[in-house]
N, CA and C atoms of all chains as a GROMACS GRO file, in nm:
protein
  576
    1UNK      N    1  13.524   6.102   7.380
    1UNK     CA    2  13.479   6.106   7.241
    1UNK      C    3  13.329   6.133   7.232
    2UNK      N    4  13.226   6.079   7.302
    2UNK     CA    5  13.165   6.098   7.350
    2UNK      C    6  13.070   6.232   7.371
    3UNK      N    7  13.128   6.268   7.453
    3UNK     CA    8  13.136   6.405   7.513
    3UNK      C    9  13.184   6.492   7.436
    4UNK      N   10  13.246   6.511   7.344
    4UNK     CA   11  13.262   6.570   7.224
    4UNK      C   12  13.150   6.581   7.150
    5UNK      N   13  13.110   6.501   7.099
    5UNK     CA   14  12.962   6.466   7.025
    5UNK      C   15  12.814   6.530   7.062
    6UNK      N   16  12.831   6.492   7.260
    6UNK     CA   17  12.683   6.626   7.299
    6UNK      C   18  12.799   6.769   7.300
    7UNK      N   19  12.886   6.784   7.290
    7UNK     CA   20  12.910   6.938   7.309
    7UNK      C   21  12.892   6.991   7.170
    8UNK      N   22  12.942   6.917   7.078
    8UNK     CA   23  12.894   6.937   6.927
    8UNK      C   24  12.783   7.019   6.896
    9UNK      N   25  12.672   6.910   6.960
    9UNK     CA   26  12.547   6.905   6.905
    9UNK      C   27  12.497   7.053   6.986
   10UNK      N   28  12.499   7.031   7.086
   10UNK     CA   29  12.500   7.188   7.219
   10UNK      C   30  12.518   7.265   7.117
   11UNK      N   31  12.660   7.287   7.091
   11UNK     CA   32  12.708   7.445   7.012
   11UNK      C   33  12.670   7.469   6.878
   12UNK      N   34  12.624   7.346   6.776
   12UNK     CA   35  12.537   7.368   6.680
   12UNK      C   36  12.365   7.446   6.695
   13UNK      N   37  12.309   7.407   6.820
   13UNK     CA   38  12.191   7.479   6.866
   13UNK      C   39  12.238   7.601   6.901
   14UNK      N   40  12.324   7.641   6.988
   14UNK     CA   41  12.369   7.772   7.008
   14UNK      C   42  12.379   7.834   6.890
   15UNK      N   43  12.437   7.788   6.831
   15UNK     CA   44  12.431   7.853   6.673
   15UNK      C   45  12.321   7.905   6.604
   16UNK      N   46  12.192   7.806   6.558
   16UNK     CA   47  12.092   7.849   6.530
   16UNK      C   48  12.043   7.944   6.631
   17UNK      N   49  12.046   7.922   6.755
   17UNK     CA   50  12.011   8.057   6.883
   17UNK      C   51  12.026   8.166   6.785
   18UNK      N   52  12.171   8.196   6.824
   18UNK     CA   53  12.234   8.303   6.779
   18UNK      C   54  12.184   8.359   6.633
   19UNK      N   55  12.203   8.287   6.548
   19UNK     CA   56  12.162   8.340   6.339
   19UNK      C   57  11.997   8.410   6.411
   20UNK      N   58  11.919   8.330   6.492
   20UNK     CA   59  11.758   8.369   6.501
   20UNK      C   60  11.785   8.474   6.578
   21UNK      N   61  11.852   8.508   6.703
   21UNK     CA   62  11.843   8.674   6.786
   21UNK      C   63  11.904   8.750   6.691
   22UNK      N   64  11.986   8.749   6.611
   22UNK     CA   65  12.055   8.850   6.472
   22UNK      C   66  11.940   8.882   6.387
   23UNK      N   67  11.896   8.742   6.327
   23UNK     CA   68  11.811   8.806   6.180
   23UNK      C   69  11.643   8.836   6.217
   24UNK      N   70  11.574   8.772   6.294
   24UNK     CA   71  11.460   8.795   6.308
   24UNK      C   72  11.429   8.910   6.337
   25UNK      N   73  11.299   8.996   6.333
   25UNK     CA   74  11.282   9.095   6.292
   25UNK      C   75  11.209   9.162   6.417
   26UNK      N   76  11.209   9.134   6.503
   26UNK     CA   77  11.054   9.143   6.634
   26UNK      C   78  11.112   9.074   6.783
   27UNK      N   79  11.068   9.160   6.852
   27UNK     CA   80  11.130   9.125   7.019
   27UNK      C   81  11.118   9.034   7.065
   28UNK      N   82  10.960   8.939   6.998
   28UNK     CA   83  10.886   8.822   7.019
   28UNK      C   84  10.971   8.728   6.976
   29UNK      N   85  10.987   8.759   6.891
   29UNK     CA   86  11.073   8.653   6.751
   29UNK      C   87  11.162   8.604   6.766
   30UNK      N   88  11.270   8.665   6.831
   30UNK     CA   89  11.422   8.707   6.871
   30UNK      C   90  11.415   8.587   7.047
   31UNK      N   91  11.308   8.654   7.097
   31UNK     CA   92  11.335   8.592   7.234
   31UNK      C   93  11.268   8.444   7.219
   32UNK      N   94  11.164   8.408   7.130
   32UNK     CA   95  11.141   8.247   7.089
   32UNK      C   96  11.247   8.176   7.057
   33UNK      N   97  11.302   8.234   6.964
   33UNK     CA   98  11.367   8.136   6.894
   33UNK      C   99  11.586   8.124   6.998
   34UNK      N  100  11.586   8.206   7.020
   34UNK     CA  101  11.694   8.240   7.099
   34UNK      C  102  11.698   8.152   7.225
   35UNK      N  103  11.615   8.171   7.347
   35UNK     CA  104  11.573   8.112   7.446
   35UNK      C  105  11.520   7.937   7.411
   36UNK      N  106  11.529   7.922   7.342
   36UNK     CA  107  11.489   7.753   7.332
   36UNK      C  108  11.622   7.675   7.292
   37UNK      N  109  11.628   7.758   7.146
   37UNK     CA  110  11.756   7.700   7.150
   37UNK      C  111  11.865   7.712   7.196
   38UNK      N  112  11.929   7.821   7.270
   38UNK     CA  113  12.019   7.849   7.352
   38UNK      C  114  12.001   7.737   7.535
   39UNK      N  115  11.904   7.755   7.549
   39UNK     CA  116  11.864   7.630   7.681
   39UNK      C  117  11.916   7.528   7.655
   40UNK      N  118  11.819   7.484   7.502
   40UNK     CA  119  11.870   7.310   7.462
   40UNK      C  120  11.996   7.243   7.456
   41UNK      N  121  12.099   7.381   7.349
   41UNK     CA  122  12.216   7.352   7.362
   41UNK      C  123  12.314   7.381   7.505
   42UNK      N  124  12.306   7.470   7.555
   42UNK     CA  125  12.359   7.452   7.678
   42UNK      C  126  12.395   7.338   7.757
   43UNK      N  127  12.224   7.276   7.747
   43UNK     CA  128  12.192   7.137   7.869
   43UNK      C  129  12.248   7.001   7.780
   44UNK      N  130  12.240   7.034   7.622
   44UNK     CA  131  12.380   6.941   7.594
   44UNK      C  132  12.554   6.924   7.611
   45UNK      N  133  12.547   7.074   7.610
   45UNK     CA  134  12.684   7.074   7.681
   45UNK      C  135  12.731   7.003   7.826
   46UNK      N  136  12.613   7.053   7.892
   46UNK     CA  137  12.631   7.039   8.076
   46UNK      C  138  12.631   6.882   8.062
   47UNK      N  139  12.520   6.794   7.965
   47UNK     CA  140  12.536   6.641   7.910
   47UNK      C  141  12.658   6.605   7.889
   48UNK      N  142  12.742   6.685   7.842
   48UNK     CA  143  12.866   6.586   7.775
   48UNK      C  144  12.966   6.664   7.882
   49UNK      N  145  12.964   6.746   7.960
   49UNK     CA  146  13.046   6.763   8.100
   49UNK      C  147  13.018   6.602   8.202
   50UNK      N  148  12.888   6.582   8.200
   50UNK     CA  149  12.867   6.485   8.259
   50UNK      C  150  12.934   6.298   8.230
   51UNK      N  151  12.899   6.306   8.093
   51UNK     CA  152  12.968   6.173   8.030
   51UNK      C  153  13.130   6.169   8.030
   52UNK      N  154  13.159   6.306   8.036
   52UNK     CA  155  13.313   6.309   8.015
   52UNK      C  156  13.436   6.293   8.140
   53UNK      N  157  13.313   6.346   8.267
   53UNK     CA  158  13.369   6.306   8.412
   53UNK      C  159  13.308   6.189   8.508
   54UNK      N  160  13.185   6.127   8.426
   54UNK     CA  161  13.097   6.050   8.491
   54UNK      C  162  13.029   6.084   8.620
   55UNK      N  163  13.007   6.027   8.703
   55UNK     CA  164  12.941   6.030   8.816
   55UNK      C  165  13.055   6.046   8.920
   56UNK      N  166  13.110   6.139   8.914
   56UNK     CA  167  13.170   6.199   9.080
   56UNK      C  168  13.137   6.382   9.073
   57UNK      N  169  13.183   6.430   9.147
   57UNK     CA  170  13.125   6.561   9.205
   57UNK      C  171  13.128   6.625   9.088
   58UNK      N  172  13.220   6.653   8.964
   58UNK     CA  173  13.163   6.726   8.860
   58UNK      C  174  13.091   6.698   8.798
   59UNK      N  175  13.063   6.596   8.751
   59UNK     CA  176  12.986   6.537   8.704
   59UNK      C  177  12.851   6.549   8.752
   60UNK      N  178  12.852   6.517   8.888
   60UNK     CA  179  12.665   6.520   8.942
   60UNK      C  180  12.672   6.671   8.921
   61UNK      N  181  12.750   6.776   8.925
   61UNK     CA  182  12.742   6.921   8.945
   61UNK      C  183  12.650   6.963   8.819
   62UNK      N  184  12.732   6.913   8.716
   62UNK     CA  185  12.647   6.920   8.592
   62UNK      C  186  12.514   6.899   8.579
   63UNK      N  187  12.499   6.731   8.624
   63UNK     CA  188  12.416   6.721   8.610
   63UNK      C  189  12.278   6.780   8.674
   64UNK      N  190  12.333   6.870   8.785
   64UNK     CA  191  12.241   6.931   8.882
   64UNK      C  192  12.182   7.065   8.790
   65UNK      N  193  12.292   7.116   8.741
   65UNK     CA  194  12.264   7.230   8.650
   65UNK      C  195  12.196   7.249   8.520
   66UNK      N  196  12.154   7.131   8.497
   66UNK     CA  197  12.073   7.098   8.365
   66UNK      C  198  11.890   7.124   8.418
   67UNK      N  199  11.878   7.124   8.518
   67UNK     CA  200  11.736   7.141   8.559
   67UNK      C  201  11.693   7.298   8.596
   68UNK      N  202  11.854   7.294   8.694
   68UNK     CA  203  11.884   7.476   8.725
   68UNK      C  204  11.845   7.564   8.606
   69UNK      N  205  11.916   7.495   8.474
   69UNK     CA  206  11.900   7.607   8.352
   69UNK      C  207  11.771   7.602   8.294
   70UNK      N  208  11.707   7.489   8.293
   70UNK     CA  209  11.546   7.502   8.228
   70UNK      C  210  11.501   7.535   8.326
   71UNK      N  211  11.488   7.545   8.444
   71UNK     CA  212  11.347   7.640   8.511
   71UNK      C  213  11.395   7.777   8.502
   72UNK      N  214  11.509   7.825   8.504
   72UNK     CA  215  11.530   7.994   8.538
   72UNK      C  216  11.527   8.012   8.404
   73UNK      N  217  11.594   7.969   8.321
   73UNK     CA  218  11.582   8.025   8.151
   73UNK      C  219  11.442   8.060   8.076
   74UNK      N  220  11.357   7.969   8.157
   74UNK     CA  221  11.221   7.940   8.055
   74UNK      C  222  11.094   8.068   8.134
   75UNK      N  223  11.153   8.090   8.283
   75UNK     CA  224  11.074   8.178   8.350
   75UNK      C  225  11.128   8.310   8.346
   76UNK      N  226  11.242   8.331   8.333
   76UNK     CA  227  11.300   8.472   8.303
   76UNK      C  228  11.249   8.512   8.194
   77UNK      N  229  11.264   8.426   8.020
   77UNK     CA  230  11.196   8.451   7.932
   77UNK      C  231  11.048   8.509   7.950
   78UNK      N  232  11.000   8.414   8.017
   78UNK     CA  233  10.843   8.443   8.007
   78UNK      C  234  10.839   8.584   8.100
   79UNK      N  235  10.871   8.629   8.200
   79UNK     CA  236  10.870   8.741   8.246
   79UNK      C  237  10.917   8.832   8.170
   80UNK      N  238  11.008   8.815   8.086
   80UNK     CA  239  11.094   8.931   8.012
   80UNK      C  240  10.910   8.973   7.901
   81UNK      N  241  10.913   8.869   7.826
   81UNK     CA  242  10.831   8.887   7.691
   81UNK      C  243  10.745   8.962   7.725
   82UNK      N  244  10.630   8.936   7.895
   82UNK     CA  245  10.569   8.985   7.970
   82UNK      C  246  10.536   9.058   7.998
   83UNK      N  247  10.634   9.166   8.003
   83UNK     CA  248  10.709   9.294   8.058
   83UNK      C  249  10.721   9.372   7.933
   84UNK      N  250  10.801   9.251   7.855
   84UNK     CA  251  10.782   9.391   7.702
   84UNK      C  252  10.626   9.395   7.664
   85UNK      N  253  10.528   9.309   7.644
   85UNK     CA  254  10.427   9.348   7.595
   85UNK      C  255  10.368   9.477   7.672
   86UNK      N  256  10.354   9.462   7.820
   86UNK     CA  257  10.314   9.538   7.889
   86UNK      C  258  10.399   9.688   7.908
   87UNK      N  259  10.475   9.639   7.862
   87UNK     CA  260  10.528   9.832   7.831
   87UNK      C  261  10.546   9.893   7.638
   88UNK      N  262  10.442   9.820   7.614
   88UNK     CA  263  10.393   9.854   7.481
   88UNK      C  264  10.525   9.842   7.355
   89UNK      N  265  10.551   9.746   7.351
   89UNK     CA  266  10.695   9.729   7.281
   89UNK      C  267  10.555   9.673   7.148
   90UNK      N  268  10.628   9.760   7.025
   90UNK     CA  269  10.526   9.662   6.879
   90UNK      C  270  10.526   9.533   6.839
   91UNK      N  271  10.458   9.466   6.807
   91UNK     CA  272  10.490   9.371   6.673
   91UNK      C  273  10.578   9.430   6.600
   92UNK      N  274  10.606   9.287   6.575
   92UNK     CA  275  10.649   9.352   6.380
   92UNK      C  276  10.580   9.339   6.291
   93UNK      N  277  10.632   9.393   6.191
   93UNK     CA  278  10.524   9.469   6.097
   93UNK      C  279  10.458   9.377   6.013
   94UNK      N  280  10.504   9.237   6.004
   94UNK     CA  281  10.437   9.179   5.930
   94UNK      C  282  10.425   9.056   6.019
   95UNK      N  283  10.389   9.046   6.144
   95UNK     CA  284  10.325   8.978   6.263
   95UNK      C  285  10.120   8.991   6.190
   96UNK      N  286  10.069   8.911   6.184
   96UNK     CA  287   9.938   8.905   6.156
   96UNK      C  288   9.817   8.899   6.257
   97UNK      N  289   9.863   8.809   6.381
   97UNK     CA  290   9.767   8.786   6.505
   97UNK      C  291   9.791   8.821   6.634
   98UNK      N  292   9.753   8.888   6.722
   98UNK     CA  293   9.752   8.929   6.868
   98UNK      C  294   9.634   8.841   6.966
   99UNK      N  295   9.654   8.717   6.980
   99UNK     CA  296   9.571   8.694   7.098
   99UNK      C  297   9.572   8.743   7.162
  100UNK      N  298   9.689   8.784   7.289
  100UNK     CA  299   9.672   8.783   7.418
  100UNK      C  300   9.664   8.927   7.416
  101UNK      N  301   9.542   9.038   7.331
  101UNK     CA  302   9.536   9.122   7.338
  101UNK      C  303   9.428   9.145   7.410
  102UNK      N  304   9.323   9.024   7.313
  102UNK     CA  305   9.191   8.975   7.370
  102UNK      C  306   9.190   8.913   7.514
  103UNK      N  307   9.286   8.849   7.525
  103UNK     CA  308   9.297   8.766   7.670
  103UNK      C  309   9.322   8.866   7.802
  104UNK      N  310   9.420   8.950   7.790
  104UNK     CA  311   9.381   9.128   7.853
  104UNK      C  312   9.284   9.158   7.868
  105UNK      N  313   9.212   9.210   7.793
  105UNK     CA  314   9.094   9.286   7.811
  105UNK      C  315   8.953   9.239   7.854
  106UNK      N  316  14.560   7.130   6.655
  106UNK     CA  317  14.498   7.231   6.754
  106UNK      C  318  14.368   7.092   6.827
  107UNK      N  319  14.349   7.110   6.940
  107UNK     CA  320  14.207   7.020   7.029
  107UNK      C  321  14.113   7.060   6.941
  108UNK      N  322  14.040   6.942   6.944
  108UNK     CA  323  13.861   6.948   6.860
  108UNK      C  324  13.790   7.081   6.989
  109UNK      N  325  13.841   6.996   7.117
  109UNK     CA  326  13.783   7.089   7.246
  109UNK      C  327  13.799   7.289   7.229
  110UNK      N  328  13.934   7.259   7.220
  110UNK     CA  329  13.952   7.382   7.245
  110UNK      C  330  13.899   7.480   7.083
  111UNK      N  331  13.884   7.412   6.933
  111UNK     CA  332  13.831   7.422   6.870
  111UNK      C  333  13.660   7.510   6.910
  112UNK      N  334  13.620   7.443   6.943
  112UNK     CA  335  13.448   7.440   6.972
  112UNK      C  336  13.448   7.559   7.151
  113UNK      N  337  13.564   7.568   7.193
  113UNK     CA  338  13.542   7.711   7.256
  113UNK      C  339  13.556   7.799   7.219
  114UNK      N  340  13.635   7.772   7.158
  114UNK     CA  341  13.686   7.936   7.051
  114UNK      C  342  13.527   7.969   6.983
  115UNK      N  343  13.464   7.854   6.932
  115UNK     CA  344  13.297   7.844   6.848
  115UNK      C  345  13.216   7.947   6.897
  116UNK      N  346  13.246   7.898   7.047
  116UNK     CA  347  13.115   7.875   7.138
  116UNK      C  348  13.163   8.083   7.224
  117UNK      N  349  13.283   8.121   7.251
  117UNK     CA  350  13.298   8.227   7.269
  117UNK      C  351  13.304   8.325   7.152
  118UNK      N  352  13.264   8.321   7.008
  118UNK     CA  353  13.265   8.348   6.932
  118UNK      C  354  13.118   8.409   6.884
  119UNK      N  355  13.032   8.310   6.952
  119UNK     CA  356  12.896   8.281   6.952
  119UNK      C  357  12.832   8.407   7.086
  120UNK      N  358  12.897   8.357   7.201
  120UNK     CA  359  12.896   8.463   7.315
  120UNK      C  360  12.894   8.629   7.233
  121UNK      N  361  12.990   8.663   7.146
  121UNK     CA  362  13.038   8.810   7.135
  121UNK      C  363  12.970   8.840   7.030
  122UNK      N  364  12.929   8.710   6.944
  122UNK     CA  365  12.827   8.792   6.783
  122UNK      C  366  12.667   8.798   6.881
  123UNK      N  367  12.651   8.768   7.015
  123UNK     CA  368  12.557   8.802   7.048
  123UNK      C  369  12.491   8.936   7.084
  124UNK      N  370  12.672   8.968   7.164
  124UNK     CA  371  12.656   9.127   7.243
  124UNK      C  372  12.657   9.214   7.124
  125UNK      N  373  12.607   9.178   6.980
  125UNK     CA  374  12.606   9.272   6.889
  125UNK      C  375  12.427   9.334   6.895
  126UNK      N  376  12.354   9.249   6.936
  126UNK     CA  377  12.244   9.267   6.990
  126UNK      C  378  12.171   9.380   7.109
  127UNK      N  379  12.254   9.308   7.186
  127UNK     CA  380  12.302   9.448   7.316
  127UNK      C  381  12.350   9.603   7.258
  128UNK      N  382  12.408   9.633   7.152
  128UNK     CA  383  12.514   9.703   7.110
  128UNK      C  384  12.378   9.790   7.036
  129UNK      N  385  12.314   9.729   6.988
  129UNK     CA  386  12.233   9.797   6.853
  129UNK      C  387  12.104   9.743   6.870
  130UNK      N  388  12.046   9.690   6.997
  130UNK     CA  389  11.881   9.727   6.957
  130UNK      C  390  11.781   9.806   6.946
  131UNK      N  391  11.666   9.796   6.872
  131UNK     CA  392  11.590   9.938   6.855
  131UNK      C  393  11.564   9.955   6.990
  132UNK      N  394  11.559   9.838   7.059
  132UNK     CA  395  11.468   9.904   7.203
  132UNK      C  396  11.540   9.831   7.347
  133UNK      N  397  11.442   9.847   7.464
  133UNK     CA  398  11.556   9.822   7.530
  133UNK      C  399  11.477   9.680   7.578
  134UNK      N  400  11.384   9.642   7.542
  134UNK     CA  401  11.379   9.473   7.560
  134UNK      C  402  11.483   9.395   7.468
  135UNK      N  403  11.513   9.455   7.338
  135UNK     CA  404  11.594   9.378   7.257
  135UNK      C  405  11.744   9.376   7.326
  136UNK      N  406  11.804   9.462   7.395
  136UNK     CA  407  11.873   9.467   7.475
  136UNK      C  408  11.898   9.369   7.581
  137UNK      N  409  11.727   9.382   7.684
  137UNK     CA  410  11.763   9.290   7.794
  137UNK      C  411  11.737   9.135   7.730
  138UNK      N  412  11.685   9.094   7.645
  138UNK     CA  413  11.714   8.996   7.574
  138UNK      C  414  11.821   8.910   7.525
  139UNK      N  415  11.931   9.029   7.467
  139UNK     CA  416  12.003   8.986   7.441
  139UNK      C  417  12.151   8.927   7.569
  140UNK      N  418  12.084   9.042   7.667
  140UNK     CA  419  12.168   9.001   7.829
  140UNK      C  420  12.137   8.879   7.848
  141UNK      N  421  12.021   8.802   7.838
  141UNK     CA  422  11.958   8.733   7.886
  141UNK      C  423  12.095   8.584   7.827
  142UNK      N  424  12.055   8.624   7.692
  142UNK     CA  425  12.117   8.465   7.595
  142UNK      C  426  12.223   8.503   7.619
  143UNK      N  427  12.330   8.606   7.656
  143UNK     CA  428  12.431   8.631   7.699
  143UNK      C  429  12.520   8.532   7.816
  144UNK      N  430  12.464   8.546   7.926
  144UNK     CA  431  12.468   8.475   8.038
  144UNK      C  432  12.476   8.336   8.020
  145UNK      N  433  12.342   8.289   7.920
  145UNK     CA  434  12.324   8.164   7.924
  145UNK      C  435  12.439   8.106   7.830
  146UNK      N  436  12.483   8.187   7.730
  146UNK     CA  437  12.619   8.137   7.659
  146UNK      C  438  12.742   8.119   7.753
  147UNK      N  439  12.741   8.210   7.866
  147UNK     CA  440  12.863   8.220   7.924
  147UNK      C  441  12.877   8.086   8.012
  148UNK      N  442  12.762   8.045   8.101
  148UNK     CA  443  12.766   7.906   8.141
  148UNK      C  444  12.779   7.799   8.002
  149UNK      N  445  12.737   7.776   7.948
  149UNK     CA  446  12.844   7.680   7.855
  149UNK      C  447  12.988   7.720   7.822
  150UNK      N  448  13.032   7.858   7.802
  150UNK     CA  449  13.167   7.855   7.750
  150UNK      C  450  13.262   7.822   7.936
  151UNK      N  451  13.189   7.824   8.030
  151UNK     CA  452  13.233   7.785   8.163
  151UNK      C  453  13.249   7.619   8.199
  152UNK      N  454  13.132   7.552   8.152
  152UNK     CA  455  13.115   7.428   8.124
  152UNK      C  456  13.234   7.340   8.041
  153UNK      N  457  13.263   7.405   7.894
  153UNK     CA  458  13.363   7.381   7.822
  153UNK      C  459  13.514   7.422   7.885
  154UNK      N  460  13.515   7.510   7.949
  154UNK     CA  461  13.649   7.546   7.991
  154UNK      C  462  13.673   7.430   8.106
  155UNK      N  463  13.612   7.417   8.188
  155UNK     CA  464  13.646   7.321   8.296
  155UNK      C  465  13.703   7.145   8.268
  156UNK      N  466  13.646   7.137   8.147
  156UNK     CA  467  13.694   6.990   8.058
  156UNK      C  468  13.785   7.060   8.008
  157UNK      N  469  13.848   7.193   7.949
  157UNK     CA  470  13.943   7.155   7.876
  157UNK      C  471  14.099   7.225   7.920
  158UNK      N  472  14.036   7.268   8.074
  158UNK     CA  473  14.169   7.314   8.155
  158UNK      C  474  14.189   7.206   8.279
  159UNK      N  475  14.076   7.112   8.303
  159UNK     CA  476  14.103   7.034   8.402
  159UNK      C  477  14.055   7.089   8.545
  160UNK      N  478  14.032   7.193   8.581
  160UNK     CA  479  14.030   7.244   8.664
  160UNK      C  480  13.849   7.257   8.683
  161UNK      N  481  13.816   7.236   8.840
  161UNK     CA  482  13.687   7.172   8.831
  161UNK      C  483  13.604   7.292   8.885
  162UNK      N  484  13.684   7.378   8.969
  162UNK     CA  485  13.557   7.535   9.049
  162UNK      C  486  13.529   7.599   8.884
  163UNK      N  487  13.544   7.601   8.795
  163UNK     CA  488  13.486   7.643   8.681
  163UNK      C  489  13.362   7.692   8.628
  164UNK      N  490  13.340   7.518   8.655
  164UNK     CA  491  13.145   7.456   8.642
  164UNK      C  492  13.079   7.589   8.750
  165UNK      N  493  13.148   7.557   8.855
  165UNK     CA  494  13.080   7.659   8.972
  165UNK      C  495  13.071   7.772   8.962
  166UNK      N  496  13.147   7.832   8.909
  166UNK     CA  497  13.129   7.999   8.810
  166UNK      C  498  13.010   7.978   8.714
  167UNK      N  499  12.989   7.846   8.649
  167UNK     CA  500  12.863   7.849   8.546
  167UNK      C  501  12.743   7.863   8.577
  168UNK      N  502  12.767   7.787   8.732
  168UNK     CA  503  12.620   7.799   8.788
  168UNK      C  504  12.578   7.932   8.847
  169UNK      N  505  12.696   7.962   8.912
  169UNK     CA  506  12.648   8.089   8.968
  169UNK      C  507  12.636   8.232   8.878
  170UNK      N  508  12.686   8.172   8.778
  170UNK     CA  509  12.631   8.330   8.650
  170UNK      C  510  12.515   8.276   8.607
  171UNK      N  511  12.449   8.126   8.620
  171UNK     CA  512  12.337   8.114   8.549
  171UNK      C  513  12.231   8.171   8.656
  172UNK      N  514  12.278   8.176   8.777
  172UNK     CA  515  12.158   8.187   8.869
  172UNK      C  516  12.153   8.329   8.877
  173UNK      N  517  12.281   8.419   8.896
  173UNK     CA  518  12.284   8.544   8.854
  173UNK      C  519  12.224   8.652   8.765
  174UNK      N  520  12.221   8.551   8.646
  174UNK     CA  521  12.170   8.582   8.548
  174UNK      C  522  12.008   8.585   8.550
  175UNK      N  523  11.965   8.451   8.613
  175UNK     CA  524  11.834   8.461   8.651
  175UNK      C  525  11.764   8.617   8.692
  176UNK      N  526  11.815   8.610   8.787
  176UNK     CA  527  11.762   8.736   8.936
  176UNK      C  528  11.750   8.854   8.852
  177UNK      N  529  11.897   8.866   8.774
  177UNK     CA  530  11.934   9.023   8.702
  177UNK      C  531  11.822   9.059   8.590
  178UNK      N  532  11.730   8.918   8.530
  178UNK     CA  533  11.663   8.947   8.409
  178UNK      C  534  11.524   8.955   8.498
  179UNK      N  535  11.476   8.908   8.564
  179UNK     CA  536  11.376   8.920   8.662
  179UNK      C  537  11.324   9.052   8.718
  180UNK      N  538  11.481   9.122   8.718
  180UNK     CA  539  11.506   9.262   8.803
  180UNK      C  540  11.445   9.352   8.674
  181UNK      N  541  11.566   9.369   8.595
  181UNK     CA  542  11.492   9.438   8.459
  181UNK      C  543  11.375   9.406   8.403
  182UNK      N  544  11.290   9.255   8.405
  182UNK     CA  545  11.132   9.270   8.351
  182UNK      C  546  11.100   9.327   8.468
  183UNK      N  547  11.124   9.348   8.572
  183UNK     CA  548  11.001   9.428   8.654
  183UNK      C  549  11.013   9.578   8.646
  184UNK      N  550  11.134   9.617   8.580
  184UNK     CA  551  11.199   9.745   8.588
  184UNK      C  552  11.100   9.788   8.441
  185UNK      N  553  11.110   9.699   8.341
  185UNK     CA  554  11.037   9.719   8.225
  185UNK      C  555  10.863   9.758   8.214
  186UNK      N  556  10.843   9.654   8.317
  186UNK     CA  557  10.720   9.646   8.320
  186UNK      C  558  10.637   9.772   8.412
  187UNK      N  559  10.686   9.761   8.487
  187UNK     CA  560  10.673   9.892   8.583
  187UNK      C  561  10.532   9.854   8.672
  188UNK      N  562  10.562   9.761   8.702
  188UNK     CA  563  10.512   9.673   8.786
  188UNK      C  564  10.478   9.525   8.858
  189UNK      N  565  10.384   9.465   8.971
  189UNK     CA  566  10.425   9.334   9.048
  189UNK      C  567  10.432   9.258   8.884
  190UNK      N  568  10.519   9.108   8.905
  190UNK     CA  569  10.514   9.015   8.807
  190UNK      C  570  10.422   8.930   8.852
  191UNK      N  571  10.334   8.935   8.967
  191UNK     CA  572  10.253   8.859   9.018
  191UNK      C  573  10.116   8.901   9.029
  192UNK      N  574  10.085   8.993   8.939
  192UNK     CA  575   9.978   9.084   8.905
  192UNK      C  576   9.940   9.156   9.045
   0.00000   0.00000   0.00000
């Protein structure tokens, strides 16, 4: 029952993921809001895999994979965004500030 | 019908209104982007399947598309970038 409840909550974040990579308007935009919440809910899911088998081998499996997904998720992102700036991908059009234009140069 | 099996149907539902992203971006970061949250949906709908078929090498398909997934988006920012990620 439990475990129902973090998978809930997981696939409600997936959700907002998802509505923000659809409607937002900008590559920046899309991969902020997508990548956070898609991580968060995930590692609630892999949470309620865990509560739902407790502590034997699926369970720790899970729980191993909740750390797995925030370091590769959060560094792939950052390389991806990285990569698009540096191969000249735009703002969008009604984006107002460019720091790390200054921080370049 | 299961609350469980309910919230996969959600959650693979969620997976495929993603690859609409993939399908139609202006560019091709919006693309590898959308590969990206792709993957990471597919380890949860792997996660959920393993609770609700019982069957436990599942999870282990989750991990190994998450780590998969890693390498493959790593591959394309460097492919994007068109150069080291380590300056």
């Amino acid at each position: 029952m439990i475990s129902t409840i973090f998978i809930s909550v997981g696939i409600l974040f997936n959700l907002f993921g998802c509505i923000g990579l659809i409607r937002l308007p900008d590559v920046y935009n899309r991969l902020q809001s997508a990548t956070k919440c898609v991580t968060l809910g995930t590692c609630s899911i892999l949470a309620g895999v865990l509560v739902h088998y407790g502590f034997i081998e699926v369970g720790v499996k899970a729980l191993l994979a909740i750390p797995l997904l925030f370091f590769s998720a959060t560094v792939a992102a950052h390389a991806l965004v990285r990569a698009a700036y540096k191969a000249g991908v735009k703002l969008g059009d009604r984006s107002v500030r460019d720091d790390y234009k200054d921080v370049k140069s | 019908m299961d609350m469980l099996q309910i919230l996969l149907y959600i959650q693979i539902g969620l997976a495929a209104f993603c690859l609409y992203r993939v399908i139609r971006g202006p560019s091709i970061a919006d693309r590898m982007v959308g590969i990206d949250i792709f993957g990471i949906l597919v380890a949860g709908i792997c996660a959920i399947l393993a609770i609700e078929t019982g069957k436990d090498f599942i999870l282990d398909i989750g991990i190994a598309w998450i780590i998969l997934s890693f390498i493959g988006t790593l591959t394309l920012a460097k492919y994007l970038g068109g150069q080291k990620l380590n300056e």
